[in-house]
C-alpha positions as CSV (number, residue, x, y, z in Angstrom):
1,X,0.0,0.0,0.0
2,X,2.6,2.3,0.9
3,X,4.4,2.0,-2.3
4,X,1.0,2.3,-4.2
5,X,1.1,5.9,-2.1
6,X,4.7,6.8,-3.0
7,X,4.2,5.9,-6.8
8,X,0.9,7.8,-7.0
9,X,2.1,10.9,-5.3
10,X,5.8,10.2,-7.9
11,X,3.0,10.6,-10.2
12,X,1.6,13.8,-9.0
13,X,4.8,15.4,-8.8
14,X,6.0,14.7,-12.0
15,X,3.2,16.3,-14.0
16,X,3.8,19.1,-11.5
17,X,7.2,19.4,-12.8
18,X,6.7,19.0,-16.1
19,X,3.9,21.6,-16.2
20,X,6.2,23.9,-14.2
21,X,8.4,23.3,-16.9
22,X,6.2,24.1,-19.7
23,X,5.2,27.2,-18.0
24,X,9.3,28.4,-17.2
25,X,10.1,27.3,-20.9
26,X,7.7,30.5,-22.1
27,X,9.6,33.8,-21.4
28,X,7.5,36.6,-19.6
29,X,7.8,38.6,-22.5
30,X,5.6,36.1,-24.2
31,X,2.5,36.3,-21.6
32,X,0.1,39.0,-22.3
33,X,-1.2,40.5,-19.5
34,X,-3.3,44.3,-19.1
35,X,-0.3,46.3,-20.1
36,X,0.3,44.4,-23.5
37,X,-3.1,42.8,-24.4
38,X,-3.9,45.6,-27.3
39,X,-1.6,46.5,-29.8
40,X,-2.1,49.6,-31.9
41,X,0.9,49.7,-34.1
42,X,3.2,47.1,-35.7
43,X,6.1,47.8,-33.3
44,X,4.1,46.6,-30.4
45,X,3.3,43.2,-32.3
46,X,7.3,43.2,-33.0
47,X,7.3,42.9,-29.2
48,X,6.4,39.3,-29.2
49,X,9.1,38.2,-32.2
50,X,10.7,36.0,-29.8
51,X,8.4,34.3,-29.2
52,X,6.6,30.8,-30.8
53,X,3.7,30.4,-27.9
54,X,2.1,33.8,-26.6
55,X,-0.1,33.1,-23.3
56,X,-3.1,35.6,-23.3
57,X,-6.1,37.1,-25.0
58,X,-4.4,39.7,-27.9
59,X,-6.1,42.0,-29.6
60,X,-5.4,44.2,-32.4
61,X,-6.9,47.7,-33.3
62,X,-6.3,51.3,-33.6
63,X,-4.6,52.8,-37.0
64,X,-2.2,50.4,-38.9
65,X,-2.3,50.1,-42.2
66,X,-1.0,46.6,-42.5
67,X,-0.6,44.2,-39.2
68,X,1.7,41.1,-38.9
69,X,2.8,38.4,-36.2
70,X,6.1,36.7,-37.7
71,X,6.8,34.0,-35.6
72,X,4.2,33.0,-33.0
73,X,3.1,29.2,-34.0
74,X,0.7,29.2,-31.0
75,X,-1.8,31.4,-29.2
76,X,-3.2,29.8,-25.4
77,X,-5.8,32.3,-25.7
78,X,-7.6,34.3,-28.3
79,X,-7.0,36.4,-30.9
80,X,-9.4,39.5,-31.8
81,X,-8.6,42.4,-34.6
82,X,-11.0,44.7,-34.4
83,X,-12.0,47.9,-35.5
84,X,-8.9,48.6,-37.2
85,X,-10.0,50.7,-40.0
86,X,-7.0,51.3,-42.0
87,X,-6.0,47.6,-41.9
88,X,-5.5,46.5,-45.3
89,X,-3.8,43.4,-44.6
90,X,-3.1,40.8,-42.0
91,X,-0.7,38.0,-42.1
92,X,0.2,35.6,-39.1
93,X,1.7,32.4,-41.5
94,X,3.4,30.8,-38.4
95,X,0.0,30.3,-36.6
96,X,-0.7,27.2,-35.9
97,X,-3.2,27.0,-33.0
98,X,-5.6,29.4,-31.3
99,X,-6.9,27.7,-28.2
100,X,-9.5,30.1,-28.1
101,X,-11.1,32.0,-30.8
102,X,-10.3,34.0,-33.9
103,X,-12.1,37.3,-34.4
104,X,-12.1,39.8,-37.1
105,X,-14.6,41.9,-36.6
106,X,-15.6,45.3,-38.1
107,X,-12.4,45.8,-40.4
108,X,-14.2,47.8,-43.3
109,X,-10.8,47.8,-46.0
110,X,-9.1,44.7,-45.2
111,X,-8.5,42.9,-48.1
112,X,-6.2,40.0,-47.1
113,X,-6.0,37.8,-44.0
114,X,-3.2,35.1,-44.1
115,X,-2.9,32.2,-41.8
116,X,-1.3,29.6,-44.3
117,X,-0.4,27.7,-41.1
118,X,-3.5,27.7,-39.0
119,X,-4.8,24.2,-38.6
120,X,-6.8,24.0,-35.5
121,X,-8.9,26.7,-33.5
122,X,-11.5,26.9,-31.1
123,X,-14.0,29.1,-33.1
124,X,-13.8,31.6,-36.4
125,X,-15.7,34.8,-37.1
126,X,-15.3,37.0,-39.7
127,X,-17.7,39.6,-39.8
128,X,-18.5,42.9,-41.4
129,X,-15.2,42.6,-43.6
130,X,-16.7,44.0,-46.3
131,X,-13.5,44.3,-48.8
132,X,-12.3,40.7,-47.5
133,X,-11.6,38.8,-50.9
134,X,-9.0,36.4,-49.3
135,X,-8.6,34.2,-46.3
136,X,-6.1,31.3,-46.3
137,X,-5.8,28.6,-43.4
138,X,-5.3,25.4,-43.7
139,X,-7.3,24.5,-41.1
140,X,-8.9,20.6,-40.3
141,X,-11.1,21.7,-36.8
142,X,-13.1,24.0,-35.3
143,X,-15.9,24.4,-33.1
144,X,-17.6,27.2,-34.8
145,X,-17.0,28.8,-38.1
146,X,-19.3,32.1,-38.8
147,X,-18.8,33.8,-42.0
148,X,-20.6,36.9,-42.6
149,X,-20.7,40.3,-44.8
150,X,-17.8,39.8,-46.6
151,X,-16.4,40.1,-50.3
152,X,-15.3,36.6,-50.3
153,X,-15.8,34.4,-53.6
154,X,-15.3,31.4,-52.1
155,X,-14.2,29.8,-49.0
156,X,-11.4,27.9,-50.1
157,X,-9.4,28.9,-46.8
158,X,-11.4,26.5,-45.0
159,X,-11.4,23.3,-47.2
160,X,-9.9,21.1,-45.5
161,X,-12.3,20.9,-42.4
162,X,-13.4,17.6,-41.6
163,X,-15.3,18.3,-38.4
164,X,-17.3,21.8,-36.6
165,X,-19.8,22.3,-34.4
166,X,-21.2,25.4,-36.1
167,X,-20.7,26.6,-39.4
168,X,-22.6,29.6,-40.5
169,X,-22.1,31.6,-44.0
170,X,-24.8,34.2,-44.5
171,X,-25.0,37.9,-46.1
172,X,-21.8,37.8,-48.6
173,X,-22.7,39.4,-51.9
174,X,-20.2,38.0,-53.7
175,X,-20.1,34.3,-52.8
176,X,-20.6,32.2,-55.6
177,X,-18.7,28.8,-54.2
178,X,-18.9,26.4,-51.4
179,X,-16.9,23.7,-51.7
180,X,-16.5,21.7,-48.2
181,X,-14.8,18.6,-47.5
182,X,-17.0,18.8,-44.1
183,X,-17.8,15.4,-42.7
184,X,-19.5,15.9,-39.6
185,X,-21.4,19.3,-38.4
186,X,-22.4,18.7,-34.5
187,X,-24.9,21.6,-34.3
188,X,-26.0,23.1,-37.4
189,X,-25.0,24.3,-40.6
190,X,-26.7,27.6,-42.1
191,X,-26.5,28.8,-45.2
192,X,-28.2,32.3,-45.5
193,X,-28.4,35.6,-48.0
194,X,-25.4,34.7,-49.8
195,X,-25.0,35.1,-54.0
196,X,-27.9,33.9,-55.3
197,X,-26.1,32.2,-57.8
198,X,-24.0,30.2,-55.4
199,X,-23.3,26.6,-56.1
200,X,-22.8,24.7,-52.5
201,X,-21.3,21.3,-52.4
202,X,-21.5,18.9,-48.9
203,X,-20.4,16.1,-50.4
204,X,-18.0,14.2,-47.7
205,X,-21.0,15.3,-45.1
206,X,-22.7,11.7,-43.8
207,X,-24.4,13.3,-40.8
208,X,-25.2,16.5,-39.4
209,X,-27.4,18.3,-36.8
210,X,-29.4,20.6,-38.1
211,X,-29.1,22.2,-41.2
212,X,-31.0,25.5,-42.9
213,X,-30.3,26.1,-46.7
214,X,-31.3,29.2,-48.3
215,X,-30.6,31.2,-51.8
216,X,-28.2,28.8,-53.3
217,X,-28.7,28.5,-57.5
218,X,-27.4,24.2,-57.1
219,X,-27.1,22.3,-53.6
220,X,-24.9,18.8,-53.5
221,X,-25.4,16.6,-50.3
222,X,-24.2,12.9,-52.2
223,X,-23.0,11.3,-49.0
224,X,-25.8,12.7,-46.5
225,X,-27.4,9.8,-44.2
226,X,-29.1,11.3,-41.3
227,X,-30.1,15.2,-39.8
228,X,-30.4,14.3,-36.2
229,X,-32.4,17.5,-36.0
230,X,-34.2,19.2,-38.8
231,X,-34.1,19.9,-42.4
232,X,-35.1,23.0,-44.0
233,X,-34.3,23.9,-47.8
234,X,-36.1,27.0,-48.5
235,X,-36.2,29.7,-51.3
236,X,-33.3,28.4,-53.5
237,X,-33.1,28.7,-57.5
238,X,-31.8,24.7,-57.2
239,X,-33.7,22.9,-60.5
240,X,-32.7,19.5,-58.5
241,X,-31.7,17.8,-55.4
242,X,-30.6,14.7,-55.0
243,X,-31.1,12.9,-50.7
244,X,-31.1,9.7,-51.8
245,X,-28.4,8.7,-49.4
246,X,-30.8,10.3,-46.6
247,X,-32.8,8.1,-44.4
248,X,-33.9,9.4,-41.3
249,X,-34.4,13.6,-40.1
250,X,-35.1,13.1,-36.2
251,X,-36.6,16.5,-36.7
252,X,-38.9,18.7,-39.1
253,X,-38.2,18.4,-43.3
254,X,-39.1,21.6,-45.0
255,X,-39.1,21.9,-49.3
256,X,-40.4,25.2,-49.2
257,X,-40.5,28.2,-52.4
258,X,-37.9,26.5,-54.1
259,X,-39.8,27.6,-57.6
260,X,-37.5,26.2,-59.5
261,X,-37.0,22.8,-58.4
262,X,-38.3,20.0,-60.7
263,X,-37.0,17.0,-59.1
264,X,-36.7,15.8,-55.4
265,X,-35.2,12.3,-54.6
266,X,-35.6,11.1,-51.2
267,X,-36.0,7.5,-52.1
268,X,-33.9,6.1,-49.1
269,X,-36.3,8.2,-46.4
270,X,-37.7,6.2,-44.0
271,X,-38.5,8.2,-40.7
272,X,-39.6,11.9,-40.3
273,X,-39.3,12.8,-36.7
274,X,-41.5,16.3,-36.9
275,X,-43.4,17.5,-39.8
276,X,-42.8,16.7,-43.7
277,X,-43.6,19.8,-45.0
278,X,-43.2,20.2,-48.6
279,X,-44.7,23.6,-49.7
280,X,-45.0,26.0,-52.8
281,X,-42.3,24.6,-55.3
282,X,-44.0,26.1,-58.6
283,X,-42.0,23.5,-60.5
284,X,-42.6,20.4,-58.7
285,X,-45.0,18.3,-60.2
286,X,-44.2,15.1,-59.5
287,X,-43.5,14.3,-56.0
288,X,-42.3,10.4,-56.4
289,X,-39.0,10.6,-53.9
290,X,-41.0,9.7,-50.6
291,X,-42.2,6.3,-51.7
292,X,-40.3,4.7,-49.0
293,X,-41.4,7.0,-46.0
294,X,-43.4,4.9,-43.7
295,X,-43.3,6.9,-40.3
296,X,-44.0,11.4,-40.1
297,X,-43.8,11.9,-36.2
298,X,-45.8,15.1,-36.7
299,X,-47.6,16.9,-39.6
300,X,-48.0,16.5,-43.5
301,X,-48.4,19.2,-45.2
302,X,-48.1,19.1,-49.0
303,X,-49.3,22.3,-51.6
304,X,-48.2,23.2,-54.8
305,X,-48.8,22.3,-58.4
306,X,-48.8,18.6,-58.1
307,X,-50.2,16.0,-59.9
308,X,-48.7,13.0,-58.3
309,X,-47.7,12.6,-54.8
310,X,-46.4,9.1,-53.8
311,X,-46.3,8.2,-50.3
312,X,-47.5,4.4,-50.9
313,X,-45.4,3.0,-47.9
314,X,-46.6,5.5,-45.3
315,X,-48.0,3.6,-41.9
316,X,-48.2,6.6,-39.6
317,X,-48.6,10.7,-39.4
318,X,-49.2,11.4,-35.6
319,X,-50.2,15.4,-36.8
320,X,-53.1,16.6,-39.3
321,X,-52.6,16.4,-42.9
322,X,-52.8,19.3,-45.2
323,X,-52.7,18.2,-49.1
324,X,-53.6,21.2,-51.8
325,X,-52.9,21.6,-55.7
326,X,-54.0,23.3,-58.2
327,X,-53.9,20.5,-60.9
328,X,-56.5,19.4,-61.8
329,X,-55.7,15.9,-62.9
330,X,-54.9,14.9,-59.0
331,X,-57.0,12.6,-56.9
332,X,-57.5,12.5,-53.2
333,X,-58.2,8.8,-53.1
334,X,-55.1,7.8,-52.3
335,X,-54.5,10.1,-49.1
336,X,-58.7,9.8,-48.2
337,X,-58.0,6.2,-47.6
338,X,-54.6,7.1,-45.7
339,X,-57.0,8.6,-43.4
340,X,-59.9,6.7,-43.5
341,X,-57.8,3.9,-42.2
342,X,-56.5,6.0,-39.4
343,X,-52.7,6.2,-40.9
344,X,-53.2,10.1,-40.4
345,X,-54.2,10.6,-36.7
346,X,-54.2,14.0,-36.1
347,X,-57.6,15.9,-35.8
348,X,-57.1,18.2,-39.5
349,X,-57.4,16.7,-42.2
350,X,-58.0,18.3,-45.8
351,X,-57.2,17.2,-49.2
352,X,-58.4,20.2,-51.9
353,X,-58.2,19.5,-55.7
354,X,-59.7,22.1,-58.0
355,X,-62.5,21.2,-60.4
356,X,-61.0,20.5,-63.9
357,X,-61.9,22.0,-67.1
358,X,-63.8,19.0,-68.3
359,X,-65.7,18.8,-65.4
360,X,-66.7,22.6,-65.5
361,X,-67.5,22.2,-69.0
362,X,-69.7,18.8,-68.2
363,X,-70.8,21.4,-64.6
364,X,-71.2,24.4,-67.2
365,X,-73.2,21.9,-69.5
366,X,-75.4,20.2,-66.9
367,X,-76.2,24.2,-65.8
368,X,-77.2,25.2,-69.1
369,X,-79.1,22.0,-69.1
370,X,-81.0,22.4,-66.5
371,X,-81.4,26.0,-66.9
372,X,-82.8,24.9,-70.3
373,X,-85.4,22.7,-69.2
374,X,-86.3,25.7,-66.6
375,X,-86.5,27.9,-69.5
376,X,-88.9,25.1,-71.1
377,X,-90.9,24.3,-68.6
378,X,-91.7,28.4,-68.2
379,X,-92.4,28.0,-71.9
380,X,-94.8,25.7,-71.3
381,X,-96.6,27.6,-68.3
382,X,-96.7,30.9,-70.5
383,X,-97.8,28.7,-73.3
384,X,-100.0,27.2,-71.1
385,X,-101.4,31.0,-69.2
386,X,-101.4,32.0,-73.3
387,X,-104.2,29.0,-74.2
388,X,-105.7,29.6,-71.3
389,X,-106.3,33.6,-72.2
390,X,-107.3,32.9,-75.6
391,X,-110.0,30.2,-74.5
392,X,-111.5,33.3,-72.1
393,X,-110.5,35.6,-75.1
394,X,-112.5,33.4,-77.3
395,X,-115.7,31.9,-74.9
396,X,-116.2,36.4,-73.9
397,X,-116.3,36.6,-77.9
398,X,-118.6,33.8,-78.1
399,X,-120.8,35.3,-75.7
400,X,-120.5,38.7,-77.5
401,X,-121.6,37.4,-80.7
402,X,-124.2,35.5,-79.1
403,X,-125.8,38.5,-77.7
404,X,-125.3,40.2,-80.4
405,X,-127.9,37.8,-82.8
406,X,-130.6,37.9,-80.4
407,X,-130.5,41.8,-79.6
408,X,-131.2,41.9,-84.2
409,X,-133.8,39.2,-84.2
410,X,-136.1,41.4,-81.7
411,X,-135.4,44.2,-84.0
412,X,-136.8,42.5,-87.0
413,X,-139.7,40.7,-85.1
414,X,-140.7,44.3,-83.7
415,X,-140.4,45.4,-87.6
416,X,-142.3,43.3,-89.0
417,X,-145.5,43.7,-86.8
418,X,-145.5,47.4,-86.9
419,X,-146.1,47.0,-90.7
420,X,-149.0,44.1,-90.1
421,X,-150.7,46.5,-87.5
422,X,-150.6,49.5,-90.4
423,X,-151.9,47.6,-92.8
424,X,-154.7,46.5,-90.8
């Protein structure tokens, strides 16, 4: 026992050391403390060219015009430029490793940020770098990644990440690639405001957490298997989208004003754990990916301009179902006997087709019709009321002439005997 003790507390004593060490091994000059946490010129970064590990949270503002760190491969801290509004450029090549995060923030001319080195960091924001057209890392992992108001084309500085928590690109003008080598995101990807002609590609990505996609002209997702929380694709210019590696969403699916789409292909879809909601895609006329869906743990809730929608292996919708077109060649039979067998459990249910021309015509026809035999059967009364005033027309004539002959035949009899009587 008491050399257990003595080997344990050996132990103890040498990680004491050797962290004493580690901490002896960095000169004071290369811990930042209040006096030397902000630098405002170049010859206060200079301060530090001694050193290959700064301890400390720098930051860099105030009036240079271009800002570098020469020989510092590692930062136990974080590293923030901000507000620097003559900064055009800002190289730290060395960089290896930010333990904390990476912030440039409000730089409104920068046009360059090099950090050819960097391969791990805690988190990334670039924001409101509105004249940033290049950012070079080579970095494989982050926790969060926020790109946002920047002139950047592409985001080639961050293709070689494998694995992120967070990784948000929204509001740059000028984006027009993503190209990501991504294979895991542990909280969400976003993808927000950016070029509208921007072609996004995800195609090492096998699972992710949640993910929003919006105003992207193509979308890529080949190796996609499961969205532990939900899916939303929403107001894109994407003709097609290909998820047929996808099988479950634990969360919500949303297809939503993507008027351009024609094809969807979720063929490998299984489970829906919230709502399928698939929603005003002008284009979309032929909703045949979902065949295989057999379980929506809350809503359905399909309108457009459909005239098929195939969801032939569905057992279960725990929510209401919603199901409206406008063409007229779709039939509700399919989804009225979904729910007249109970497979949709929720209390709404509605499925709304529009009448079709043919039947309007047949409606219009069966109208006119009907409004013809109305039209003959008043015929017939006033034909009828007309008969009718002639026979009274003709029996008071009757009667006329009929009085008439008797009044002349008194007249002729009365004649005739005044003559006798004068004769006499």
């Amino acid at each position: 026992m008491k050399f257990s003790n003595v080997l344990v507390s050996g132990a103890i004593l040498s990680s004491a050391a050797s962290a004493a060490s580690t901490t002896k091994s960095i000169p004071s000059s290369c811990t930042i403390n209040s006096s030397k946490a902000t630098a405002t010129a170049q010859t206060d970064l200079d301060a530090f060219s001694g050193c290959e590990t700064l301890v400390g949270d720098l930051t860099i503002t105030g009036d240079l015009g271009n800002a570098a760190i020469a020989t510092v491969k590692k930062i136990e801290g974080s590293l923030k430029v901000f507000n620097a509004t003559n900064l055009n450029t800002l190289a730290a090549d060395a960089l290896e490793e930010v333990t904390d995060s990476l912030i440039l923030q409000q730089l409104t001319i920068l046009y360059s940020a090099s950090f050819g080195s960097l391969s791990s960091v805690d988190s990334i924001q670039l924001v409101t770098l509105p004249a940033l057209q290049t950012f070079t890392s080579t970095l494989e992992s982050a926790s969060e990644i926020i790109i946002s108001d920047t002139s950047l084309e592409s985001i080639e500085g961050f293709s070689n990440l494998q694995t992120v928590s967070t990784f948000n690109i929204n509001n740059n003008k000028y984006l027009t690639e993503i190209d990501s080598s991504l294979k895991n995101i542990t909280t969400s990807l976003i993808l927000s405001s950016n070029n509208k002609e921007t072609e996004a590609s995800f195609d090492d990505l096998t699972w992710a957490n949640n993910i929003t996609i919006s105003a992207v002209a193509s979308l890529s997702f080949e190796s996609l298997k499961k969205v532990n929380a939900s899916f939303s694709v929403l107001n894109n210019t994407i003709d097609s989208l290909d998820l047929s590696k996808l099988t479950t969403v634990g969360g919500s699916l949303s297809f939503e004003e993507n008027n351009d789409l024609t094809s969807l292909d979720c063929k490998n879809l299984t489970t829906v754990g919230g709502a399928l909601v698939i929603g005003n895609n002008t284009d979309l006329t032929n909703i045949d990916g979902f065949a295989n869906v057999t379980t929506i743990a809350g809503a359905l809730e399909v309108i457009g301009s459909f005239h098929n929608l195939d969801l032939s292996s569905l057992k279960s919708v725990k929510g209401g179902a919603d199901i409206e077109t406008t063409a007229t060649n779709f039939t509700c039979s399919a989804i009225d006997k979904l729910h007249s067998n109970g497979v949709i459990e929720g209390d709404s249910y509605q499925c709304s087709v529009p009448v079709s021309s043919s039947s309007s015509s047949s409606s219009s026809s069966s109208t006119s019709a009907s409004s013809s035999s109305t039209h003959s059967s008043t015929m017939k009364t006033s034909t009828t009321s007309g008969a009718s005033s002639s026979s009274r027309s003709l029996t008071s004539h009757g009667a006329a002439v009929g009085s008439f002959e008797n009044a002349s035949f008194v007249s002729i009899f009365y004649a005739i005997a005044a003559v006798l009587v004068s004769l006499l």
